[in-house]
N, CA, C and O of each residue as an XYZ file, in Angstrom:
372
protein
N      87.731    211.126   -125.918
C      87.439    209.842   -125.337
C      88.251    209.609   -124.072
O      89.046    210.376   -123.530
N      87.870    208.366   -123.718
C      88.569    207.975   -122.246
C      90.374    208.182   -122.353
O      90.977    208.769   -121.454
N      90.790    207.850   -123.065
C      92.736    207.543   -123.320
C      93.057    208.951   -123.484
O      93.934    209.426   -122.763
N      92.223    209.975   -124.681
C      92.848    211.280   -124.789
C      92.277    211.839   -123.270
O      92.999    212.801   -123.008
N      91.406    211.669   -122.291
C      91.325    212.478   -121.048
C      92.304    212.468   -120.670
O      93.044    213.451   -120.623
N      92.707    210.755   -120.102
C      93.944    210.259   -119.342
C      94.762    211.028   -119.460
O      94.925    211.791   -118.508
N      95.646    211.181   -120.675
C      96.607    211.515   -121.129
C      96.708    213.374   -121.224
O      97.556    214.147   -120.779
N      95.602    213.584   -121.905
C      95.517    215.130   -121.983
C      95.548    215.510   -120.497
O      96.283    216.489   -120.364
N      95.124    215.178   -119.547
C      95.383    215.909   -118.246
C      96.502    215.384   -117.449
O      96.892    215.829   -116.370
N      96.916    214.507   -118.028
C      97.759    213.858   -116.662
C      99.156    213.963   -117.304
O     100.082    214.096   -116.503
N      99.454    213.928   -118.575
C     100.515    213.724   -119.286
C     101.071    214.921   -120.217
O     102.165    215.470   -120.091
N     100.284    215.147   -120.982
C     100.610    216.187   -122.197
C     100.026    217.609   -121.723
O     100.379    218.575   -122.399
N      98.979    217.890   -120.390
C      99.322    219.041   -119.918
C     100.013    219.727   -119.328
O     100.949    219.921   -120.103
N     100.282    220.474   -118.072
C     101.708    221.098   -117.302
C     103.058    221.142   -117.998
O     103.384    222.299   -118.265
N     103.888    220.272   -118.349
C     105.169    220.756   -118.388
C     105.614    220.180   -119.896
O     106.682    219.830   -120.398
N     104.257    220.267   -120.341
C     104.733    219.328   -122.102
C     105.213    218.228   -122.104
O     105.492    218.004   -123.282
N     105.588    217.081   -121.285
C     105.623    215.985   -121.353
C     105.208    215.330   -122.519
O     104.146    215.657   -123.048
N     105.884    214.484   -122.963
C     105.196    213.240   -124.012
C     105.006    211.764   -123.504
O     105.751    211.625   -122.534
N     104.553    211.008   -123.672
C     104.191    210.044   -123.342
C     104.997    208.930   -123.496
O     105.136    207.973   -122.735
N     105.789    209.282   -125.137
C     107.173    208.308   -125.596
C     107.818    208.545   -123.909
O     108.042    207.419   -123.465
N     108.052    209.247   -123.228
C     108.903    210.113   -122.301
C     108.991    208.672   -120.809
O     109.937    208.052   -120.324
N     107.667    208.667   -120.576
C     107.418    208.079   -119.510
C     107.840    206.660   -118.945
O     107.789    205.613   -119.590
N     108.219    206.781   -117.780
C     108.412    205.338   -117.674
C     107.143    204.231   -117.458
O     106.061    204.506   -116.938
N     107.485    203.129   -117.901
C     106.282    202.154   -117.950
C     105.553    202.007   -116.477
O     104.349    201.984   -116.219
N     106.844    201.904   -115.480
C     106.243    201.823   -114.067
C     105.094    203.364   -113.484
O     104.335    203.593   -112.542
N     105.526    204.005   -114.567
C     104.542    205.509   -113.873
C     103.355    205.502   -115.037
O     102.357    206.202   -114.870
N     103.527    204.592   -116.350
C     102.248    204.693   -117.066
C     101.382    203.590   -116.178
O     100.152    203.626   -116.168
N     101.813    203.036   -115.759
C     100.912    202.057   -114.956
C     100.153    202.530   -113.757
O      99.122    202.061   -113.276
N     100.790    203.437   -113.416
C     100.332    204.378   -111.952
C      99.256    204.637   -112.221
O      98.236    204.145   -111.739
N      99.381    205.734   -113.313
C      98.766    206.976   -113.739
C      97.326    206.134   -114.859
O      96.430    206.826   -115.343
N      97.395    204.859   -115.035
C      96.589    204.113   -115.619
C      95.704    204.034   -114.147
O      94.742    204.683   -113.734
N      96.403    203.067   -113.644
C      95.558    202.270   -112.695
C      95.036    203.807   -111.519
O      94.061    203.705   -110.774
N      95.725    204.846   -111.575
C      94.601    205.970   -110.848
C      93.635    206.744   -111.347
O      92.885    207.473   -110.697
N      93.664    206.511   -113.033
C      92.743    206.884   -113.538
C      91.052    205.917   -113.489
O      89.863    206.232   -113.538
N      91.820    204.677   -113.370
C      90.426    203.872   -113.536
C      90.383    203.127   -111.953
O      90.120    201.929   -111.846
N      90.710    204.105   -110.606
C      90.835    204.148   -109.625
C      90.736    202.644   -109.074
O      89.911    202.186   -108.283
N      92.019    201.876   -109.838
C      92.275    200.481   -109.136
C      93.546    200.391   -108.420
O      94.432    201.101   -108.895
N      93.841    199.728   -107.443
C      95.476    199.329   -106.978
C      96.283    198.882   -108.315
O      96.136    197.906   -109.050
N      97.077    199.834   -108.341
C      97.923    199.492   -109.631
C      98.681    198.248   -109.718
O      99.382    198.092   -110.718
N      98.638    197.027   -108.520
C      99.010    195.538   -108.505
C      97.793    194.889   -108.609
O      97.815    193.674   -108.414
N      96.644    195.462   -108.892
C      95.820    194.399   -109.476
C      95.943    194.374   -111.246
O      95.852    193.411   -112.007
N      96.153    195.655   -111.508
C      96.874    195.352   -113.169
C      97.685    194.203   -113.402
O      97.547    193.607   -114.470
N      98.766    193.682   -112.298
C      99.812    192.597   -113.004
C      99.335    191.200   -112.518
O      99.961    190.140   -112.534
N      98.091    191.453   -112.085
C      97.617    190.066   -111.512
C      96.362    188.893   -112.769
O      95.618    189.339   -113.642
N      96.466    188.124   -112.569
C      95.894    187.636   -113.801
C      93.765    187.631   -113.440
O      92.843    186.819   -113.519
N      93.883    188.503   -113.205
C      92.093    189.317   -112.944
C      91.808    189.401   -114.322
O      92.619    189.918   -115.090
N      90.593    188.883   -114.757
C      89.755    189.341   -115.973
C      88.481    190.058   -115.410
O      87.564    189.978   -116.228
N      88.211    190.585   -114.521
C      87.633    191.055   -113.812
C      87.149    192.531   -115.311
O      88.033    192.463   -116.164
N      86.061    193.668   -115.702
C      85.894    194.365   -116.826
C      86.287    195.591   -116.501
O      86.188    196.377   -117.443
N      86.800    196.160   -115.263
C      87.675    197.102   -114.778
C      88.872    196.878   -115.277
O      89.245    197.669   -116.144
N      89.566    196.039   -114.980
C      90.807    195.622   -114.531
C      91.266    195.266   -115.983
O      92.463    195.510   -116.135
N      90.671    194.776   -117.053
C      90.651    194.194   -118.322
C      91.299    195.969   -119.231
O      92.364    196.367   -119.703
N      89.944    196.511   -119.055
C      89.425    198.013   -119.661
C      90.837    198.774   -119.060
O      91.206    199.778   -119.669
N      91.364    198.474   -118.279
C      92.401    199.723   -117.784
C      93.811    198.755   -118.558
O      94.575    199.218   -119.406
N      93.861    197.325   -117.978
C      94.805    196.747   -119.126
C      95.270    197.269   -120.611
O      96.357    197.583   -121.095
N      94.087    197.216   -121.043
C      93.594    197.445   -122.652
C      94.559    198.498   -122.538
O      95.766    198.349   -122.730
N      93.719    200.080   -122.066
C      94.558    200.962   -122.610
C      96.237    201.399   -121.910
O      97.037    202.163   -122.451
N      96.438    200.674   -120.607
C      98.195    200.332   -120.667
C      98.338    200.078   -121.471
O      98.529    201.098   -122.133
N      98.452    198.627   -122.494
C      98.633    197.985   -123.498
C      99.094    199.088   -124.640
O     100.114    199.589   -125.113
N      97.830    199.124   -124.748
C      97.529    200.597   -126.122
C      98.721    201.491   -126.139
O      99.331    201.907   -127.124
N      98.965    201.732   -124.759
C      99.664    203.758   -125.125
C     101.335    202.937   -124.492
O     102.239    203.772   -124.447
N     101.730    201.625   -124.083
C     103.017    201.508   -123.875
C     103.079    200.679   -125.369
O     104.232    200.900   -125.739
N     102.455    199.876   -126.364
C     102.876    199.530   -127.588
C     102.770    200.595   -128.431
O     103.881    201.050   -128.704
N     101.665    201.295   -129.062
C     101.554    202.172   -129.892
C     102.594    203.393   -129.841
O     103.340    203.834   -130.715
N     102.315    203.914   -128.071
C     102.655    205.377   -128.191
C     104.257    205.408   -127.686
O     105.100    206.239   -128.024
N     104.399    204.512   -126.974
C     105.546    204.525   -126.492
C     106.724    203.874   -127.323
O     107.885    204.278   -127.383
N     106.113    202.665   -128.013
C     106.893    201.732   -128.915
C     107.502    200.920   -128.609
O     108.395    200.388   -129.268
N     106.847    200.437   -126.649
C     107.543    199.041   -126.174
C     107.206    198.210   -126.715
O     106.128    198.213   -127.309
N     108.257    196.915   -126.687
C     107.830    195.733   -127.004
C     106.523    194.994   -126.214
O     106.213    195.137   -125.031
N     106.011    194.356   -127.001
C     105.087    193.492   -126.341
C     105.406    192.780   -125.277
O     105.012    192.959   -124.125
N     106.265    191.809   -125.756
C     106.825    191.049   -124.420
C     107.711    191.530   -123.403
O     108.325    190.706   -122.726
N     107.858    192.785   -123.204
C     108.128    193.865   -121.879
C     106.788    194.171   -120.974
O     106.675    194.266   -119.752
N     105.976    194.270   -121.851
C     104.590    195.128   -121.531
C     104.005    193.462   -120.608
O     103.632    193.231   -119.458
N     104.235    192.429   -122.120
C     103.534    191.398   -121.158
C     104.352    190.708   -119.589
O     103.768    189.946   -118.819
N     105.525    191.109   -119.437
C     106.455    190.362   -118.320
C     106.107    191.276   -117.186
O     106.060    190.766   -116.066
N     105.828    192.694   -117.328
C     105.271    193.712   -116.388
C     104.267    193.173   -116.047
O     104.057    193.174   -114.834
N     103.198    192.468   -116.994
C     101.340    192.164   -116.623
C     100.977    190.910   -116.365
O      99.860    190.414   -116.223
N     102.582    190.223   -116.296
C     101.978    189.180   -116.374
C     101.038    188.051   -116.856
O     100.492    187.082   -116.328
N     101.094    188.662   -118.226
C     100.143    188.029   -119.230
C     101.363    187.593   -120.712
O     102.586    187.723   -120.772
N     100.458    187.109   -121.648
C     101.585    186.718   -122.891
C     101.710    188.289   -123.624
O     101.197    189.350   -123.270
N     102.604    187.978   -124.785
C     102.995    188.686   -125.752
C     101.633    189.112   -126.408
O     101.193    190.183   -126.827
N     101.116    187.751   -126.318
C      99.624    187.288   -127.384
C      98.494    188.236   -127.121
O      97.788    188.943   -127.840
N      98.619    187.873   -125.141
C      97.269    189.014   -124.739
C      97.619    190.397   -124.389
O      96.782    191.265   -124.139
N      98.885    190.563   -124.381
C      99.377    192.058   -124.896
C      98.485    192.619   -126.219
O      97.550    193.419   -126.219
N      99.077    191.950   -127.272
C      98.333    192.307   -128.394
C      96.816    192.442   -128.930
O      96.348    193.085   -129.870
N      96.441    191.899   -128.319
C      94.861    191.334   -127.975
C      94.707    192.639   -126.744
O      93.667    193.297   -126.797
N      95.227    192.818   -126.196
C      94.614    194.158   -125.163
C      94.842    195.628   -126.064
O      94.015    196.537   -125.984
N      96.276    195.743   -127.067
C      96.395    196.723   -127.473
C      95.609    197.002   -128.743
O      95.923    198.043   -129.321
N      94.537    196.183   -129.343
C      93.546    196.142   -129.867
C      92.021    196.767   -129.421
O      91.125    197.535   -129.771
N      92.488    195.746   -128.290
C      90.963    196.374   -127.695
C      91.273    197.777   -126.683
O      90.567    197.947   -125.689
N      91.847    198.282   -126.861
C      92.734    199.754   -126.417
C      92.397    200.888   -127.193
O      91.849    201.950   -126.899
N      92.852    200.417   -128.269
C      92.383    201.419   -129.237
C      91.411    202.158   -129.284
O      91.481    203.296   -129.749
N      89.879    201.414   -128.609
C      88.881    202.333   -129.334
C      88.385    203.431   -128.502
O      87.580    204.240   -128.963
């Protein structure tokens, strides 16, 4: 699916990297160049279905995979704790 591409080519191929590994400011990069947006429209409050869809799976792989807090993830996006959680839901699939 879309998150294992991301990740399988950009992250966990070349030098074995893990994803726990990364910093949040370069998962955001590597988000927002995958779903080829300016990575400052991620922290802007756009509900725009690009901008949402690339949220989501930031969300997803800095709570799940990484094991940041929510309210880190949300002070980066500029959104709540709440729609952190609510993005790392809709991330998942």
């Amino acid at each position: 699916g879309l998150i294992t591409n991301l990740f399988d080519q950009r992250v966990l191929g070349g030098e074995g990297a893990y994803v726990a590994k990364l910093p949040l400011e370069e998962l955001l990069q590597l988000v927002a160049h995958h779903f080829d947006l300016p990575a400052e429209l991620l922290r802007q409050r756009k509900r725009s279905r690009p901008v949402a869809e690339a949220r989501s799976v930031l969300c997803y792989f800095a709570v799940r995979e990484m094991g940041l807090s929510g309210e880190l993830v949300g002070r980066m996006l500029n959104i709540s704790r709440a729609a952190v959680s609510y993005s790392v839901s809709c991330g998942e699939v």
